[in-house]
N, C-alpha and C positions, 0 to 999 in steps of 0.2 A: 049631434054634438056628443061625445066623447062624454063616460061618466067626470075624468078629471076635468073637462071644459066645464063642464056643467056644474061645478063644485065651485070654479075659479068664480064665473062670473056671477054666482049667490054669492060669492065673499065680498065682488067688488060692488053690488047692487045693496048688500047689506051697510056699506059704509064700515061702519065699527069692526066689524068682525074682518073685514077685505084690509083697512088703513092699519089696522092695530097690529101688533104685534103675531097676533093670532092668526092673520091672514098670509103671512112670510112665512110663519112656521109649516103653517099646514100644505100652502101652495111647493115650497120646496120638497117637501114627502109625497106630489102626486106622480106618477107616471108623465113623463115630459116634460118632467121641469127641465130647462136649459141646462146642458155643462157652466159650467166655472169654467172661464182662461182658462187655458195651461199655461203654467209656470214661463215664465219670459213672455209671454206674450207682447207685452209693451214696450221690451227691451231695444233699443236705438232711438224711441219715439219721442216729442217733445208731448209733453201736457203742462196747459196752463190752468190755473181753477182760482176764480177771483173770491174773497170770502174764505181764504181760506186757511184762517186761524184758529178756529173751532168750529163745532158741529158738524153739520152735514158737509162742508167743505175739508176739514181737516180730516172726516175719515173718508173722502174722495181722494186726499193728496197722500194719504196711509197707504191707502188701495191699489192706487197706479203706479206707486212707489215701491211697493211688493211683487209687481207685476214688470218690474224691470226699465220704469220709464223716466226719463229725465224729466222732473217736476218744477213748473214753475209758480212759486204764491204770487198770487195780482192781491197784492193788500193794504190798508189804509195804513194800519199801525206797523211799522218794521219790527220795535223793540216786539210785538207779540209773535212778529213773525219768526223771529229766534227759535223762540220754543219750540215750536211746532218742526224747524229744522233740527235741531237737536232731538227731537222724539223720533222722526223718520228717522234721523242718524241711528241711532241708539238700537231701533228695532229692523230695519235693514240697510247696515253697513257700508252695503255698497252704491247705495243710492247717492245720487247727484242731484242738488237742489239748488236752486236760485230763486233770490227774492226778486220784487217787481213792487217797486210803490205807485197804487193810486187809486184815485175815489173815482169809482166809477158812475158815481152821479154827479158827478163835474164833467160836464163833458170837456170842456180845455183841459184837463187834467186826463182826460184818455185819449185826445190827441198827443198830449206829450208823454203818457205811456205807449200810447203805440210805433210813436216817430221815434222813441228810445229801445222798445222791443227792435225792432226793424231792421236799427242801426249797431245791434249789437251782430246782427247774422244770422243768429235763429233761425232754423226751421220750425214749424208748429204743425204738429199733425192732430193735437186735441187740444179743444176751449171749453172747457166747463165754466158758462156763468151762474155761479151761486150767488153770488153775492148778493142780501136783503135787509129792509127794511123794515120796519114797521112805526115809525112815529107816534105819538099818543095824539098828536093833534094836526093838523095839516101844516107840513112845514115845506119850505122849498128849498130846490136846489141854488147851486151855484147863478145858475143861469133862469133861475124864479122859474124852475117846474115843479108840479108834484113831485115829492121827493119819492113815494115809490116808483110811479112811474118812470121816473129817470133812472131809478137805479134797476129796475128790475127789465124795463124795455129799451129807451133812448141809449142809453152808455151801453148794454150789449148790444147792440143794435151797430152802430156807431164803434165800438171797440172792434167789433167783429169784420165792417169794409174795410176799416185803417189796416187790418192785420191780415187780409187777403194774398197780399204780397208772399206770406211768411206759408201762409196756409197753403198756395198754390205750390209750393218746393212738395209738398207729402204728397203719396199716393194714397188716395183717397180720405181728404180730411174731413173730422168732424168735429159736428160744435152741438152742444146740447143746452138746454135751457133749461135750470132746477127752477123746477114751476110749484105749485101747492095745491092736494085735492080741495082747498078751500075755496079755490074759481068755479066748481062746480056748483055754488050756489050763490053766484053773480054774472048777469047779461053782461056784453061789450056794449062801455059806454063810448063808441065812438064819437058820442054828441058833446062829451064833455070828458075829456083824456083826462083834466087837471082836476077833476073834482072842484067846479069853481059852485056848481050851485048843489042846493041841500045842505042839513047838517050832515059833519065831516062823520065817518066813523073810520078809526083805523084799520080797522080788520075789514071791514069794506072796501076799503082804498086797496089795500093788500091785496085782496082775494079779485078784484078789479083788473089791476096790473096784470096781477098773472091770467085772468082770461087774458088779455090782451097778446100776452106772449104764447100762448094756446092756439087764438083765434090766427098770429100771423105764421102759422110754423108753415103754410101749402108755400104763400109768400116767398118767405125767407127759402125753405128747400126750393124754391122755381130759381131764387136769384143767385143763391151758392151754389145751388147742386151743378150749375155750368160748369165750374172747375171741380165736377165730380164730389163736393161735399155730401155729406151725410149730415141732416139736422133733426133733432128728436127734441122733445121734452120731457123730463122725468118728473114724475112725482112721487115725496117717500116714505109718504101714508103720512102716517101719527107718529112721530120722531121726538125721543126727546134731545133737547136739544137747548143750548142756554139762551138761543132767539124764542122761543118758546116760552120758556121758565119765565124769560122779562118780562115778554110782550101779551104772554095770555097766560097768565097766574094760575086766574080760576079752573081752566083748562086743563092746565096742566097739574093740579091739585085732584080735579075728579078724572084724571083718565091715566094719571101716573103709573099704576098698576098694569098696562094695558099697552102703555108708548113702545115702539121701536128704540134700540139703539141706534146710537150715529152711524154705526155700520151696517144694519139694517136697514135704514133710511138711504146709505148713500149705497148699496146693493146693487140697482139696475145701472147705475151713473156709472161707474166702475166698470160694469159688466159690458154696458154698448160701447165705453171706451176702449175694450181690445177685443169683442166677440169677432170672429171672423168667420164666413164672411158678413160682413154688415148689414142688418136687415134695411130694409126700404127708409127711405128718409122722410121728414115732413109729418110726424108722428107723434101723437103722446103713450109714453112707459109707462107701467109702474111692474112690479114685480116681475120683468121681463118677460112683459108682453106690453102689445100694444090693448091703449084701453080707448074707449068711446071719451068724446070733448065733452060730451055734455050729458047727464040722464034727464032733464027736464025739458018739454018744449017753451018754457020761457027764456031757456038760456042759449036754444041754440040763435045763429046769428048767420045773418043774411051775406051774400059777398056784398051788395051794398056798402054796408056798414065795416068788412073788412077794408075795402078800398079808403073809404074817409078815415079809417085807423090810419092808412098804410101814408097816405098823401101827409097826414099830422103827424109822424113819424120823418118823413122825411122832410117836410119843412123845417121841421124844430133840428134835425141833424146835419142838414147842410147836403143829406148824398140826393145825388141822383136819383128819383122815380122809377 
């Protein structure tokens, strides 16, 4: 291994020092750090990114918007979605934006964003699902699921067959999963997707979900990659970020010093949405590179247990096996 390999992966084995801000700084000043796009890269391209009226979504929709792509917000609140067009406006001009209302942990609510995407004509050559959760307590969705898991798996999951149609027009499309280093210190509860037994904890539930979208990315790349997709998962270390600030206080009081920016955080999302050519699919990111699922032998996870994932995934969504 390469003095800079050997640097990268003490950073991402340290945690702290690999997720923190310190870890982006120093990984971008080794020898092979990846080029940056060039300029238009994205240009003709559609990008959708759900979530994305602030944090790590708003500086993914900043990102690809600079990069010359027609952007689309998949978002709950419109009136916030303003803003956020008005900012893209403001700092590149010539950018094209369009709103998209819907809760992605409704799944009727993403069948009727996607039968409205569809219907408008779109092409879609990039799907960024950011959009997240964190509840203080166990709450459900529309359709009485865990509410992380529906938003962070089922409704992407399910957003993402509905809009195959759209995705199949692009040459070579991709959909990525903003996931969280926080699933590395949670096993796939295949046994229990909803968190029905144990006390609830929400940063458990959270960090849950996202193995879950981790443990299906071989899955998902075997079923999209037929129409030549590209599926990855990003993670964007220690980000600050106002999901963050709400949902872990404490956290973000003792590591503030130390947090990524939004742009920092959404860095690798940006990057594998226009690097070309596109590395291998069925992957976890983080600093633009592929990183290990798991550092602990408690967490990794059997195909057993991915299949019982994959089967309660698609019962609760209605697709095909």
């Amino acid at each position: 291994m390469s003095l800079s390999g050997v640097v990268d992966t003490v950073l991402d084995r340290s945690v702290v020092l690999g997720f923190s801000r310190v870890g982006l700084s120093v990984r971008s000043r080794l020898p092979g750090w990846p080029a940056d796009p060039p300029p238009g890269a994205l240009a003709g391209r559609d990008v959708a990114i759900t979530g994305a009226t602030s944090g790590l979504g708003l500086a993914t929709a900043i990102g690809v918007a600079e990069l010359g792509a027609r952007v689309h917000l998949v978002v709950r609140d419109e009136a916030k979605a303003k803003a956020v067009v008005a900012r893209i406006s403001a700092q590149t001009p010539s950018a094209v934006v369009e709103v998209h209302r819907c809760d992605v942990g409704d799944l009727d609510d993403v069948r009727r964003f996607a039968g409205a995407f569809r219907a408008g004509g779109s092409s879609l050559d990039v799907l960024v699902h950011n959009a997240g959760v964190m509840p203080p307590e166990r709450t459900e969705s529309a359709q009485g699921h865990e509410l992380a898991m529906a938003v962070h798996v089922l409704g992407p999951v399910l957003m993402t067959e509905l809009l195959r149609p759209a995705l199949r027009e692009s040459d070579g499309p991709r959909v990525l999963l903003v996931t969280s280093g926080g699933m590395y210190g949670q096993p796939l509860r295949a046994d229990d997707p909803e968190y029905v037994t144990g006390a609830y904890s929400p940063t458990t539930a959270y960090a849950r979900s996202k193995r879950a979208q981790v443990e299906l990315l071989p899955v998902l790349q075997r079923r999209w990659g037929v129409e030549g997709a590209h599926v990855w998962a990003t993670h964007p270390g220690w980000a600050a970020t106002p999901g963050v600030a709400d949902s872990l206080p404490r956290f973000n009081r003792l590591t503030g010093p130390i947090l990524r920016d939004a742009d920092g955080g959404a860095d690798t999302t940006v990057w594998l949405a226009a690097v070309e050519p596109p590395p291998r699919g069925g992957g976890l990111w983080h600093d633009r590179r592929p990183r290990p699922t798991s550092f602990l032998p408690s967490t990794r996870t059997d195909a057993g247990a991915t299949e019982r994932l994959w089967a309660w995934v698609t019962e609760q969504t209605g697709i095909s096996a």
